[in-house]
N, C-alpha and C positions, 0 to 999 in steps of 0.2 A: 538508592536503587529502586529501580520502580519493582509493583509486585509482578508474577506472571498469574494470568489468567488461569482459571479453571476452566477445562474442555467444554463443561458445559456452560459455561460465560462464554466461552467464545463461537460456540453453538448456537445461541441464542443472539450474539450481535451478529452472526450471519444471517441469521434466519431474520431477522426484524430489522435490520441497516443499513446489511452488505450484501445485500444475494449476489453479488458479480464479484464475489472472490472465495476462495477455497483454503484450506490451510494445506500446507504441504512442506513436509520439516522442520516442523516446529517456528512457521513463520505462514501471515497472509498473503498468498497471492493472486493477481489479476491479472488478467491481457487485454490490451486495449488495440481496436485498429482505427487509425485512423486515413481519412482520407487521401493524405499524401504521406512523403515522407515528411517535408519540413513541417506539417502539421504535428505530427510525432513529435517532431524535434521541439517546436513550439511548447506542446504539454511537456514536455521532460524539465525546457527549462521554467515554466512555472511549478511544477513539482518541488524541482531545484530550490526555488524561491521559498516556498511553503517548508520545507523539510530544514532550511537553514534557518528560518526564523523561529522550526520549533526545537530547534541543534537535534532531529533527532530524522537520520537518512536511510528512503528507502536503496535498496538493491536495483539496478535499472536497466534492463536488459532491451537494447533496440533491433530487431528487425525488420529493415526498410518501413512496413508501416505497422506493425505490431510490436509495442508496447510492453513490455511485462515489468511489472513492481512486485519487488518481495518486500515485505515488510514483519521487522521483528526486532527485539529489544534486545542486542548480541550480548552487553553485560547482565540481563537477565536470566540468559536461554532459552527463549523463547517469547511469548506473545504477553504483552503486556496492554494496559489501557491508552496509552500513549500509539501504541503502533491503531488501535480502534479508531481514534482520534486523526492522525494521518492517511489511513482510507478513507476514512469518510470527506478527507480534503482533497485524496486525490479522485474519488467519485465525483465531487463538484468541479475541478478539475477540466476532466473527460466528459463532462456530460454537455 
């Protein structure tokens, strides 16, 4: 099982990584908007893609064009290097 983060490890890969995500319950999150809807839909299913190849799935929450990913390491309990590693792919992603 992977480890969980220290606050201030996870403090620090916001601050120098991820500035477009926040922690909130013991998990990463982001909201993305995109252009349209199927343009959402698009990023979801490369997420999709990215998150099966690492077997390791964010939380995906669609609103017509707003996006939100939670990400966290559920058999850890929270934020792991792994969930790090998964934003930063879904920042590449949405960008």
């Amino acid at each position: 099982m992977a480890e969980l983060l220290t606050d201030d490890q996870i403090d620090a890969a916001i601050r120098d990584h991820l500035p477009a995500w926040k922690v909130a319950e013991n998990a990463l999150v982001r909201s993305v908007e995109t252009p349209t809807f199927l343009d959402g839909i698009r990023l979801v299913a490369t997420v999709a893609q990215l998150a099966e190849s690492m077997n390791h799935h964010p939380d995906i929450d669609i609103r017509y064009t707003t996006i939100t990913f939670r990400v966290s390491s559920h058999e850890a309990g929270g934020i792991t290097n792994d969930d790090l590693v998964l934003a930063r792919h879904i920042d590449t992603a949405a960008a």
